[in-house]
N, C-alpha and C positions, 0 to 999 in steps of 0.2 A: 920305510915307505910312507911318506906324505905327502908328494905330490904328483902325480904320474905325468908323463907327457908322452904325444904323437906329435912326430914333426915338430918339434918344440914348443908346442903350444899345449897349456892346461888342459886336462883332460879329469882327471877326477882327483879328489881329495879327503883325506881323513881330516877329522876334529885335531886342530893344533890348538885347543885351551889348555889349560894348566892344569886340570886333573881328566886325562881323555883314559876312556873305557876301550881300549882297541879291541874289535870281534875279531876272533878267527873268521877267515875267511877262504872256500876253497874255488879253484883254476876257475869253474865256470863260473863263478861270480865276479868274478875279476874281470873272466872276458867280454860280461856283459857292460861292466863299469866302463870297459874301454872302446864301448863303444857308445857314442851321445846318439848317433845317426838312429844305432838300432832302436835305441828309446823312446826318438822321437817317433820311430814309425810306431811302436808299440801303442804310448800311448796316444797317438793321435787314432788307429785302428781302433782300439781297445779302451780309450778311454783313462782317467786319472779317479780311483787308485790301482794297478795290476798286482796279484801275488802271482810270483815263477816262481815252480815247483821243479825239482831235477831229479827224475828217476834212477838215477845209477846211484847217487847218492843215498838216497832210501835201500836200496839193496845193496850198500857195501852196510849198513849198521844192521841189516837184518840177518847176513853173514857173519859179522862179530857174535852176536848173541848166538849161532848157530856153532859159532867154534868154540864157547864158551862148554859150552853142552857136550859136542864132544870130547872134550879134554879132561870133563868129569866125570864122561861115560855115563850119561844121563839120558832118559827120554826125556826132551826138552821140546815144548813148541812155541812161537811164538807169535801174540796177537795183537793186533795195528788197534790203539783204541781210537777210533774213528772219532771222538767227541775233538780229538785235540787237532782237525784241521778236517774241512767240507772239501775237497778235494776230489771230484771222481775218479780221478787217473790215477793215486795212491792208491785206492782199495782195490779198483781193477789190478794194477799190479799184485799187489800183497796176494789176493786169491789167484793169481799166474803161477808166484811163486810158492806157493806151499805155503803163504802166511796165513794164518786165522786171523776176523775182523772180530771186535769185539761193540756190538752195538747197541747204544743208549737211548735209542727211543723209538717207536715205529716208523720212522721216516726212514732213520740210518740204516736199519733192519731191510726195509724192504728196496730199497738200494742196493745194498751189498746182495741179496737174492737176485734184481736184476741183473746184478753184475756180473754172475755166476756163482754165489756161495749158498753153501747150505750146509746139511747138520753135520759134516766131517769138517768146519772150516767157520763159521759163524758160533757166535755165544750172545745172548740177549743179557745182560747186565742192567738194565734200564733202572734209575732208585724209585723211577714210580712207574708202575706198571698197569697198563689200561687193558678190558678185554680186547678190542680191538688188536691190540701189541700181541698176546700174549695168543689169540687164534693163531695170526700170521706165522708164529713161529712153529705149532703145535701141527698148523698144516702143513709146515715145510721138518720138523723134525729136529728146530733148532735148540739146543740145551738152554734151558732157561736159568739162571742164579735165586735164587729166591731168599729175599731179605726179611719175610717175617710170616707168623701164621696165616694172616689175611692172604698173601701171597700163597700159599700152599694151600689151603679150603678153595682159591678162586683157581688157582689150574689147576687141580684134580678137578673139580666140580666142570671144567670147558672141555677136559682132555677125557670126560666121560661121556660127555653130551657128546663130542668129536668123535668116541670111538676111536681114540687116540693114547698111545702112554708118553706122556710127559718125560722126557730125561730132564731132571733138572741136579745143581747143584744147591749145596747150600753155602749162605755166606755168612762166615763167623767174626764175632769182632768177642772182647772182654779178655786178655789176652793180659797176663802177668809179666810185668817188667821190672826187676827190680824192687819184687812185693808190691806195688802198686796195679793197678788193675788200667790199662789203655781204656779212653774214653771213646766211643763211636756214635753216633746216631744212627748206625746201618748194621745191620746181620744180626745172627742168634749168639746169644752169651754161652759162650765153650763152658761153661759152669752151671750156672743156672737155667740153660735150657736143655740141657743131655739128655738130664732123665725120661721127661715127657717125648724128646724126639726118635732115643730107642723104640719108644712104646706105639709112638705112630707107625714106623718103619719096619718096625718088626711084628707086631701085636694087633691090629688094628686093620680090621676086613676091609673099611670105606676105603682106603688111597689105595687100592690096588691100581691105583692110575698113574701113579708115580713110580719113577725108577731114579732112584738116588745115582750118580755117575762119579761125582766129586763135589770137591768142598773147593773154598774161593773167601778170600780176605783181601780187604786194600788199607793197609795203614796211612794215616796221612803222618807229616812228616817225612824225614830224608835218614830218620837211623838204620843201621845195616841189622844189628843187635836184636834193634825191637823185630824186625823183618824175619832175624832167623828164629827170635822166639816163640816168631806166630807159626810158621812152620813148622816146631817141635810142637808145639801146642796144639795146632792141627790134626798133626798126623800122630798125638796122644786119643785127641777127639774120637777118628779116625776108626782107631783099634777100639772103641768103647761101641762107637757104633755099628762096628762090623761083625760083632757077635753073632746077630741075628741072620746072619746071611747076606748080607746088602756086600752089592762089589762096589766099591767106590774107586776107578780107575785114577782119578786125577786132584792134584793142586792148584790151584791156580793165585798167584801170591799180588795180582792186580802189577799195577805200574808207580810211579813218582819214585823212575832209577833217576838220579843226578845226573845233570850231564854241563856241559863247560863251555861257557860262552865266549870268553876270554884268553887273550895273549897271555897277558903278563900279571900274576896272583899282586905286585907290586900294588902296580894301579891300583888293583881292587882294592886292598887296604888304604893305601894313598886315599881315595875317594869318600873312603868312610871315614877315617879321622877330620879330613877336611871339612865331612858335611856336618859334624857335630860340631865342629868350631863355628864353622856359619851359623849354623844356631843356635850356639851361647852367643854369637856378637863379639869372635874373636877374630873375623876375618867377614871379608866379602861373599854378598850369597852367593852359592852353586848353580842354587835353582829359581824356580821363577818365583815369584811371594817369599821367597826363604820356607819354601817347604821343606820340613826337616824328613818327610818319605817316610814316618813313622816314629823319630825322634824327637823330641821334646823337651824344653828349655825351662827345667822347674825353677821358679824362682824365689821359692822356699828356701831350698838347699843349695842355690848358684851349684847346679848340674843339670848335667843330660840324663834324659829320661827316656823308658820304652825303648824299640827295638826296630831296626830295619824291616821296615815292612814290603818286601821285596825280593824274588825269586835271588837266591844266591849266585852271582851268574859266574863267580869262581868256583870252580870245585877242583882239589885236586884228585879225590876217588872219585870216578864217572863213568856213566855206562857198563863198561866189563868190566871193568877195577870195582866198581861198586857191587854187580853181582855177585862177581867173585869172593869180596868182604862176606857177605851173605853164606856162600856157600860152602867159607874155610871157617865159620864160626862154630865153635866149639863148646857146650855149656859147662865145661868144667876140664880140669886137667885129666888127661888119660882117655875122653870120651870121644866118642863118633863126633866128625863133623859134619853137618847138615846131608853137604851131599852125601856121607856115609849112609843117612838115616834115609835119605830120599829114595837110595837105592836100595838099600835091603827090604824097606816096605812095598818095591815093585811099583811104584807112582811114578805118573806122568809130571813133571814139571812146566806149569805155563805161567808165563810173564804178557803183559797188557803195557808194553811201553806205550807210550803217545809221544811225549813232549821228546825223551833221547834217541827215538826212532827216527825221529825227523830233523836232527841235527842235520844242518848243515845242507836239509833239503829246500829251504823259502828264502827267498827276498820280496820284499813289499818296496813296490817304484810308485811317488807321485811328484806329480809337477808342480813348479812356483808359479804359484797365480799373482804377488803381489808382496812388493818388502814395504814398510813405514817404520815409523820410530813412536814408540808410544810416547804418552806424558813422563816418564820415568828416563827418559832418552833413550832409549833400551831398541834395536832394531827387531820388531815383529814381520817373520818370512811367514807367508801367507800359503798355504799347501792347498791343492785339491784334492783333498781327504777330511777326515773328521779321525775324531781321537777313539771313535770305537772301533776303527779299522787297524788299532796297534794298541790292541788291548787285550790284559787279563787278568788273574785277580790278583796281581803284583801294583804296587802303588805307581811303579814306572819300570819303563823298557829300559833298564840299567848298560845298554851295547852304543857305544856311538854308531852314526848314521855316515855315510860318504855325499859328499854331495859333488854332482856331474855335469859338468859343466859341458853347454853345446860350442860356446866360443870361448874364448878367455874373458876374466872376468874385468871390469871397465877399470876397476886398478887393482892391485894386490897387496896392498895394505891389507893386515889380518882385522879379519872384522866380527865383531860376535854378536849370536842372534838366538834369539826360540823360533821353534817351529808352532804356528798356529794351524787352527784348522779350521771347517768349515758350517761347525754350526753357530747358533747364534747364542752360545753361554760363552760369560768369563772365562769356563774351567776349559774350555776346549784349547788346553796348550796340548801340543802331539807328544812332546816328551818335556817334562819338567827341567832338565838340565839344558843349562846357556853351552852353547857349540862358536868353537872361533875357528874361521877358514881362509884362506886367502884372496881376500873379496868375495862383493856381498854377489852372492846367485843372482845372474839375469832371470827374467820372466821366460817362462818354457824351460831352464833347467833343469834338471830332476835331481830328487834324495833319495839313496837307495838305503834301505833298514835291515839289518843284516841276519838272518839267522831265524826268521821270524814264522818259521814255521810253524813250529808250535804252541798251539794256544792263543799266538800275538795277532794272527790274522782276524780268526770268524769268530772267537769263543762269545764275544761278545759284541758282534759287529750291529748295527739295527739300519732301520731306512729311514731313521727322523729325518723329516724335510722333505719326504718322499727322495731321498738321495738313495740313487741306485747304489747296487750292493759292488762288492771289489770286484773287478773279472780275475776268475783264476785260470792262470796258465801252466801249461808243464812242456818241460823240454828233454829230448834225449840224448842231446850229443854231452860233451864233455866239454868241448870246446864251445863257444858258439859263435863261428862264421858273420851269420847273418841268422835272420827269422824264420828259415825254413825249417826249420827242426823245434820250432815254437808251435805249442797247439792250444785252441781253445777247449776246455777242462767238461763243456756243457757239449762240447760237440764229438764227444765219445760216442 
């Protein structure tokens, strides 16, 4: 599929360059792409840039992770981390359906409370924690995480002034892999902080305002391995702290499950031998400057150097296949596997997806405001968007984009271009990688970015320029018709 047509005329088109990233893509994105008319009414209504959001798709992946759970005869729940997409219609869903909201600062917090949630269905995670945050929760009941002693001295010390018992958990990192000890900036050292937090929890009159409920870890990185070993290491923690009488019900193993952006694993390699030749100067660049995306061209050694600095957007373990890794891991021949261990200590198992819960639920549409050719000859497509509206902390959006055509385009010779955007820096290219299409986009065409729920939309969106923020929309059909079954996000 590269180039569609209605009535035999162009209608939408994937990247036909020579190393193209093809995204998965599902029905309702397709049927928006096939539609130019719908586009224009969107954004002419709504403005350039829109994020569509599609609810059925966020609950068929929160279904997957639910049949995970039964299949391994697990108490399994699962929680939406709200940091990785501003969405209102997502979290109202997620608290409809039995999902828990996991939220990271008192804004997110008191939203999802508006929304309907609270202490059966909310977790406060926030890495800095304000009084302010930490009342709203304590008034509503919500379990708090709590990453270091100041944190635990400040809510007992509010949840006593309240007349309140604090549920919180605690969140562990230092965590043995292979005799090496994981590095964190966040949580209590499963080693080094044991001793003194028996003695709080157990021994110790002042926090009678606390109720320990569970423990909670987030590894960065994507190993299954280290994942299952924070959870044997947990739930060693676990039994050391439970001596004293503390019931600790639950796990909570955080999120960054893998998940797969990509057709074809080909490409994706295809792409990265490529871009390292481009920058040794053995081939034509990729990208815009010859940005090598974290690569580097030592000229010491005539080699490439340093590492793809970029969300891996192939995966072939993802989502359930990746849980699953996690939960069939074994520390040795003859032993329990996790889930073995999960369930004989009687624990709740919770997961904090963001980024693979939202597969396959966003597209980000903006319009061409203007094509040139720079000094380099190089055609610069001119978008009504800025580059923090497809951003995160990935060096670039590694998915090709479709671009939509309202008419056919004035000739169709293949023609290649970047997308620019709309502030007034150099750096503002939308996506670093050169895109070749069958003729160049008219003005009012649109680009649609495929998969861009997570993370890509708001994580890092700003108003420089006083440029208004993207409007977010959601829709519930599967198909889409037309715009009636289009909603604005703010007008929940």
């Amino acid at each position: 599929m590269q180039i569609e047509t209605i009535d035999n005329k162009v209608n939408y088109s994937e990247n036909l360059g020579e190393f193209p990233l093809s995204p998965i893509i599902s029905e309702w994105m397709e049927s928006i792409l096939n539609k130019p008319i719908l586009l224009r009414s969107l954004t002419k209504e709504h403005g350039s840039t829109i994020n569509i959001h599609h609810l059925s798709s966020f609950d068929k992946n929160v279904d997957d992770y639910r049949k995970v759970f039964m299949t391994y005869e697990l108490d399994g729940k699962v929680y939406f981390a709200r940091k990785a997409n501003k969405s209102k219609a997502l979290v109202k869903r997620a608290l409809e359906s039995g999902v828990g909201v996991d939220t990271a600062s008192r804004e997110e917090l008191a939203q999802a409370i508006e929304l309907g949630g609270g202490h059966d269905n909310l977790v406060l995670t926030a890495a800095i924690k304000t009084r302010p945050m930490i009342e709203l929760a304590l008034r509503n009941n919500v379990p708090i995480i709590i990453d270091n002693e100041d944190e635990l001295i400040l809510v007992n010390d509010l949840a006593n002034s309240l007349g309140r018992i604090a549920a919180i958990g605690l969140r562990l990192s230092g965590f043995k892999f292979k005799n090496k000890k994981l590095y964190s900036r966040f949580g209590f050292d499963v080693n080094l902080d044991k001793g003194w937090l028996k003695r709080w929890f157990n021994d110790d009159p002042r926090f009678h305002n606390l109720k320990l409920i569970g423990l909670h870890f987030h590894l960065d990185g994507y190993s299954t391995a280290q994942r299952a070993e924070g959870i044997l290491q947990s739930l060693e923690f676990k039994e050391y702290l439970s001596v004293g009488g503390q019931t600790i019900r639950f796990l909570d193993i955080g999120g960054g499950i893998l998940m797969n952006y990509l057709r074809d694993k080909q490409q994706w390699q295809d792409f990265n031998s490529a871009l390292k030749q481009a920058v040794f100067g053995d081939r034509r660049p990729l990208t815009f400057g010859n940005d090598g995306l974290g690569y580097e061209k030592n000229h010491t050694t005539k080699s490439i150097t340093g590492n793809l600095q970029t969300y891996p957007y192939y995966n072939d373990i993802n989502k359930t296949s990746f849980l699953k890794e996690i939960l069939d891991y074994t520390p040795g021949f003859g032993l329990d596997t996790v889930a073995d261990t999960i369930r004989r200590n009687g624990m709740q198992l919770r997961i904090e997806p963001g980024r693979s819960l939202l597969d396959q639920v966003g597209m980000t549409i903006a319009k061409v405001a203007h094509r040139k050719k720079d000094s380099n000859g190089d055609w610069l497509v001119g978008l009504e968007m800025n580059m923090s509206q497809l951003r995160s902390s990935s060096r670039d959006f590694l998915v090709d984009p479709y671009l939509v055509y309202n008419r056919e385009p004035e000739e169709t010779k293949n023609t290649s271009m970047y997308f620019t955007g709309a502030y007034c820096l150099e750096q503002d290219v939308i996506l670093k990688r050169k895109f070749t299409f069958p003729g160049l986009p008219g003005i009012g065409d649109h680009i649609a970015f495929i998969n861009t729920g997570g993370y890509m939309m708001h994580f890092y969106e700003t108003e420089a320029h006083l440029f208004a923020l993207s409007t977010n929309l959601y829709c519930t059909a599967d198909r889409l018709v037309d715009g009636t079954s289009i909603y604005r996000d703010d007008q929940l």
